[in-house]
N, CA, C and O atoms as a DFTB+ gen file, in Angstrom:
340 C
 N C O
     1  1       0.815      -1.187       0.000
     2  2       0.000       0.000       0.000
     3  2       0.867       1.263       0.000
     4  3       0.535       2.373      -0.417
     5  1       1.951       0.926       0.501
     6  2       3.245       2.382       0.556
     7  2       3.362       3.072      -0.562
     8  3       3.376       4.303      -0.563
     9  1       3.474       2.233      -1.801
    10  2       3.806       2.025      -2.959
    11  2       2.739       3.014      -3.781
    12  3       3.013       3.800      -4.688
    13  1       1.713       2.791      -3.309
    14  2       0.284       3.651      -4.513
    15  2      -0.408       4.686      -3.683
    16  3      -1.149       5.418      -4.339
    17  1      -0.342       4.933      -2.342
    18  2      -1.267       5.693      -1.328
    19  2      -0.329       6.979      -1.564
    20  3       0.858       7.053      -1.247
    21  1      -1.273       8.197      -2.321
    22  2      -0.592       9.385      -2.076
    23  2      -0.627      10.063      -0.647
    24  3      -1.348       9.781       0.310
    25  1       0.423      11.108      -0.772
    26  2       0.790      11.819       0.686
    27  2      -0.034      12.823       0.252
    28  3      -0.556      13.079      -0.833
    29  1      -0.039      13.383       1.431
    30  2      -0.522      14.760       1.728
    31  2      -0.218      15.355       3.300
    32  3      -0.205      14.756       4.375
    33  1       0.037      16.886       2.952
    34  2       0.630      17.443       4.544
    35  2      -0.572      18.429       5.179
    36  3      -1.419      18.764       4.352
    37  1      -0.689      18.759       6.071
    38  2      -1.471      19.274       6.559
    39  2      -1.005      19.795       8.395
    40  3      -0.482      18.919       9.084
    41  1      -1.183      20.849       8.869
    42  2      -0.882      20.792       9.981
    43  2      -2.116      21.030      10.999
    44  3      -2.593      22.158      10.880
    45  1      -2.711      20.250      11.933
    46  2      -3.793      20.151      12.628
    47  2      -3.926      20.791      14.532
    48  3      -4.737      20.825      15.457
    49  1      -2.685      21.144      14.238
    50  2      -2.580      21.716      15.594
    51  2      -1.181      22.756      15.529
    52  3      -0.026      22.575      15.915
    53  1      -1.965      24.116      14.743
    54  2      -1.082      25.075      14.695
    55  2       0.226      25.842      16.021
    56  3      -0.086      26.086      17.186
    57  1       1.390      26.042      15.524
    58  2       2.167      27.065      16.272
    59  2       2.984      27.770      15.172
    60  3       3.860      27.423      14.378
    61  1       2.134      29.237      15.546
    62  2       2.958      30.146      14.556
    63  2       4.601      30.467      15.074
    64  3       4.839      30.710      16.257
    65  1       5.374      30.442      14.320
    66  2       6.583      30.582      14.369
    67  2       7.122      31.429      13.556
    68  3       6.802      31.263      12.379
    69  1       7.949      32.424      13.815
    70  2       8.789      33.995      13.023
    71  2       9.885      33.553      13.375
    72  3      10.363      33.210      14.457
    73  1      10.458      33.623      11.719
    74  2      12.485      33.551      11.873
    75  2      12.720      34.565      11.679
    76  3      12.472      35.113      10.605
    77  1      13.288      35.140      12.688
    78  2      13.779      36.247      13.080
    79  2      14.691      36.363      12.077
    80  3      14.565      37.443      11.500
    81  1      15.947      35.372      11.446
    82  2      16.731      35.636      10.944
    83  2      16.844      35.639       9.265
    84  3      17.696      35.821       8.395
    85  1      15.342      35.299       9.399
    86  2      14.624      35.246       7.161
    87  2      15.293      36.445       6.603
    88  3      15.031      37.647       6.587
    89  1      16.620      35.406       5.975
    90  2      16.999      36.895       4.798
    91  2      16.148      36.788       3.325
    92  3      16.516      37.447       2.352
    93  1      15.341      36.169       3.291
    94  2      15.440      35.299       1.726
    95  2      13.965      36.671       1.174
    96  3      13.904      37.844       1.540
    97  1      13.185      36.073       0.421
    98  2      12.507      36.832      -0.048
    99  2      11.086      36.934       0.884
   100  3      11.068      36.768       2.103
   101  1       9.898      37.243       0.039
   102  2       8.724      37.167       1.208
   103  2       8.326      35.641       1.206
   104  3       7.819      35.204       2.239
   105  1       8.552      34.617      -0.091
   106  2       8.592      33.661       0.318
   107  2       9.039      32.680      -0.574
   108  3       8.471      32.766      -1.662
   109  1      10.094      31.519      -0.468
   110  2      10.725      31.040      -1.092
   111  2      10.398      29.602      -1.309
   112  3      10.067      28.871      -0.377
   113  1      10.507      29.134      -2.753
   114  2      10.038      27.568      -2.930
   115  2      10.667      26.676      -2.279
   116  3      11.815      26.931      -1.917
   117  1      10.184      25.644      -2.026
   118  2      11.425      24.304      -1.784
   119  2      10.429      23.301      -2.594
   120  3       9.198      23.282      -2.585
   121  1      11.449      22.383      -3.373
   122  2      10.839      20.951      -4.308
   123  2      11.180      20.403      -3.681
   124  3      12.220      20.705      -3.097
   125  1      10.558      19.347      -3.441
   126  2      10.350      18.641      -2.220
   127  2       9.470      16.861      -3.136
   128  3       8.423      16.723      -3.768
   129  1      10.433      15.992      -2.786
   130  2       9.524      14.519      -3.342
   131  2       7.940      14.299      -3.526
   132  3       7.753      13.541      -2.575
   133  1       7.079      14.410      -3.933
   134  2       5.722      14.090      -3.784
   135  2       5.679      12.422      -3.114
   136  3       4.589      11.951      -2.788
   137  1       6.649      11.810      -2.994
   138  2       6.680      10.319      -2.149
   139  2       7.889      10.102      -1.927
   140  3       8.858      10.162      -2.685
   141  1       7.815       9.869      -0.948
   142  2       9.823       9.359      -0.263
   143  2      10.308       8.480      -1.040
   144  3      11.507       8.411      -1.310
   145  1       9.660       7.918      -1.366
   146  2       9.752       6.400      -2.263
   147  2       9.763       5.986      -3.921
   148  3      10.626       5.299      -4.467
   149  1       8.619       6.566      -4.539
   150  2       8.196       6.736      -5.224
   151  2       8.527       7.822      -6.109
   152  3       8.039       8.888      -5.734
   153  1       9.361       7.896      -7.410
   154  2      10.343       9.189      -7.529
   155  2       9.299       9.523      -8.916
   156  3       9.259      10.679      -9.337
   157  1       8.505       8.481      -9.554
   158  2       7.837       8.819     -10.649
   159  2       6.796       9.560     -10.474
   160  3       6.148      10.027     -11.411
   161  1       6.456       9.795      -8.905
   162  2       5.443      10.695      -8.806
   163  2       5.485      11.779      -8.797
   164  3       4.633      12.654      -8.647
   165  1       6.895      11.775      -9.023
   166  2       7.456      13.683      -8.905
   167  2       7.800      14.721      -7.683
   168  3       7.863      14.430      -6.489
   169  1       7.941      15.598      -8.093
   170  2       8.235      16.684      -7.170
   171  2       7.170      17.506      -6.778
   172  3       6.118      17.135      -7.298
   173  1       7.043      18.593      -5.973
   174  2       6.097      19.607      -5.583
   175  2       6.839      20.666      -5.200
   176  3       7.995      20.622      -4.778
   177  1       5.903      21.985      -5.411
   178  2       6.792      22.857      -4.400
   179  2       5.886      23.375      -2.810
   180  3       4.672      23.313      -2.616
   181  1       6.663      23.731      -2.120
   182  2       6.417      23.975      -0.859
   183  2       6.593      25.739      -0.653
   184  3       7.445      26.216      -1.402
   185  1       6.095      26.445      -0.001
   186  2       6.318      28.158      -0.080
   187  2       6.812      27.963       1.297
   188  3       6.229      27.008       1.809
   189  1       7.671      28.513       2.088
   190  2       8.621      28.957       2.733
   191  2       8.775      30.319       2.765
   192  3       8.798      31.013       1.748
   193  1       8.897      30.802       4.069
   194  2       8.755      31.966       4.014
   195  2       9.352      32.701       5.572
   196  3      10.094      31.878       6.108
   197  1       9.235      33.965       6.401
   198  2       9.476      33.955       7.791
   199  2       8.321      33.955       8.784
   200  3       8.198      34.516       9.873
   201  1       7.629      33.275       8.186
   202  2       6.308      33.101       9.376
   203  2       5.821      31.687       8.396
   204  3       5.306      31.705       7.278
   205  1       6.191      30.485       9.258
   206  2       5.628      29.086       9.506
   207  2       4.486      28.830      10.231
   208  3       4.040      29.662      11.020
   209  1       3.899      27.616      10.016
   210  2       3.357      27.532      11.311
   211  2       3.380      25.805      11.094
   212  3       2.921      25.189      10.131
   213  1       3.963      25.329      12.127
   214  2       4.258      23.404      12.143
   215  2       3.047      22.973      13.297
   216  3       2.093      23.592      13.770
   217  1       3.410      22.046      13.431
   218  2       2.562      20.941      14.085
   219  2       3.158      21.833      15.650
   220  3       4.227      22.437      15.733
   221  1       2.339      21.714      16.528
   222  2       2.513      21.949      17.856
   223  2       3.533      20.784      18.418
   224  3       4.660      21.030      18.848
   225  1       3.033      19.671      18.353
   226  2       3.639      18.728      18.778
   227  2       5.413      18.604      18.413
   228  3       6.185      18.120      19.241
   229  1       5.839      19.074      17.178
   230  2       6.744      19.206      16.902
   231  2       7.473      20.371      17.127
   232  3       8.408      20.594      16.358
   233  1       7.246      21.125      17.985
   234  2       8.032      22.108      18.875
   235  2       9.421      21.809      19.358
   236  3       9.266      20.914      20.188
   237  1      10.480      22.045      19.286
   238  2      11.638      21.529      19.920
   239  2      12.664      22.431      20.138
   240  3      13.164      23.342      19.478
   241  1      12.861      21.922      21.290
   242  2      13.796      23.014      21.944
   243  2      15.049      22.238      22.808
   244  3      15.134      21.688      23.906
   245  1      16.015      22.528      21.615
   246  2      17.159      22.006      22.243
   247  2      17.922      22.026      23.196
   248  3      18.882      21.283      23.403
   249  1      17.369      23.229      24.079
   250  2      18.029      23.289      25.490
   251  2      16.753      22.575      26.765
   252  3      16.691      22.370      27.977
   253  1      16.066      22.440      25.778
   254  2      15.119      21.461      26.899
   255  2      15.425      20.212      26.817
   256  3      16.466      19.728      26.372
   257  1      14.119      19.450      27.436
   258  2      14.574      18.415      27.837
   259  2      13.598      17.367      26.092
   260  3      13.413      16.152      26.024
   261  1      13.283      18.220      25.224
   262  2      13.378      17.592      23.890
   263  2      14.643      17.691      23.491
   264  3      14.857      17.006      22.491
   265  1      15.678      18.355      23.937
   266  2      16.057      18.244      23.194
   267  2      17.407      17.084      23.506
   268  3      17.962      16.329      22.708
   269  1      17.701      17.330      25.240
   270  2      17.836      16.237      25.615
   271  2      17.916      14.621      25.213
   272  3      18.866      13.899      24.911
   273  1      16.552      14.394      25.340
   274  2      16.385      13.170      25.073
   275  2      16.675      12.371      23.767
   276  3      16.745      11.144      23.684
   277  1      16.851      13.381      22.647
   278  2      17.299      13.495      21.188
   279  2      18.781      13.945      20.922
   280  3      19.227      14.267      19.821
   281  1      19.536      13.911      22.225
   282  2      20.862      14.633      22.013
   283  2      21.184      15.267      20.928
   284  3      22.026      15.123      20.042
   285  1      19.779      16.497      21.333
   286  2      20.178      17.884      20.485
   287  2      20.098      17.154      18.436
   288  3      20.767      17.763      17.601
   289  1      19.630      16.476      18.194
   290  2      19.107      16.452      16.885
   291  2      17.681      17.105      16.489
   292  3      16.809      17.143      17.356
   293  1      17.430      17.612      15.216
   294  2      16.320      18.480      15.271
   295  2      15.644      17.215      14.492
   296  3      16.228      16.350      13.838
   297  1      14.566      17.321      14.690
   298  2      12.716      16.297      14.916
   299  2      12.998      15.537      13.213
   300  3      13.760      16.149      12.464
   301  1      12.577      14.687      12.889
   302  2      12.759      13.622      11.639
   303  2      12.131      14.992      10.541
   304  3      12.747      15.542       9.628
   305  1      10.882      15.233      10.968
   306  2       9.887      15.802       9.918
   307  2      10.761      16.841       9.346
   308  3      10.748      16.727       8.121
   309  1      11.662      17.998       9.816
   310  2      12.076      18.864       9.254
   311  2      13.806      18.694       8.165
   312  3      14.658      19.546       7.915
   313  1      13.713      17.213       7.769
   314  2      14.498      16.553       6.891
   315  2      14.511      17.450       5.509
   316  3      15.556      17.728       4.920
   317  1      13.650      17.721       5.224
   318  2      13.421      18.115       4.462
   319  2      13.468      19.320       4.085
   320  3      13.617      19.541       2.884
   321  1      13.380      20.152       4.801
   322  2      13.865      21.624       4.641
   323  2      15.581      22.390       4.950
   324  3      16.072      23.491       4.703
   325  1      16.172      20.885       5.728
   326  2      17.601      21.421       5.990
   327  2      18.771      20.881       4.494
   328  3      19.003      19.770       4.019
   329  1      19.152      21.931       4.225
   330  2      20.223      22.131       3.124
   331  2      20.981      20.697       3.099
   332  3      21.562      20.149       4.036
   333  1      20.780      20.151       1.499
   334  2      21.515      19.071       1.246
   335  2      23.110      19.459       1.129
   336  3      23.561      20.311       0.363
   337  1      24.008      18.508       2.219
   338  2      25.657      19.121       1.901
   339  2      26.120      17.800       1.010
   340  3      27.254      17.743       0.534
């Protein structure tokens, strides 16, 4: 079922978030897989910008004790937005 079930994102329990440090424009694309897996399904773009808003639950704060328990790695979901080196 991995294989044929499209994705879709959605966030259901808002926290607005401002990067203070957004040099980029008012808001910038990212292409992004339409399936982790699945490469024939293509790409999408995503708008990016300095006001997000993620999942609540995915809040993390590395001097807490999330971040702790993760020795200071930031959350799986935001894979995707950190710069391929």
């Amino acid at each position: 079922m991995d294989k044929i079930c499209p994705r879709a994102f959605c966030v259901l329990n808002p926290l607005k978030v401002t990067l203070t440090n957004w040099k980029g424009s008012e808001f910038d694309d990212f292409e992004i897989a339409r399936h982790p897996k699945v490469k024939e399904l293509g790409k999408r773009l995503v708008p990016f910008g300095k006001t997000v808003y993620i999942e609540r639950n995915d809040f993390f704060d590395t001097e807490g004790p999330e971040g702790q328990r993760n020795g200071g790695a930031p959350p799986r979901g935001f894979k995707r937005l950190l710069p391929n080196d």
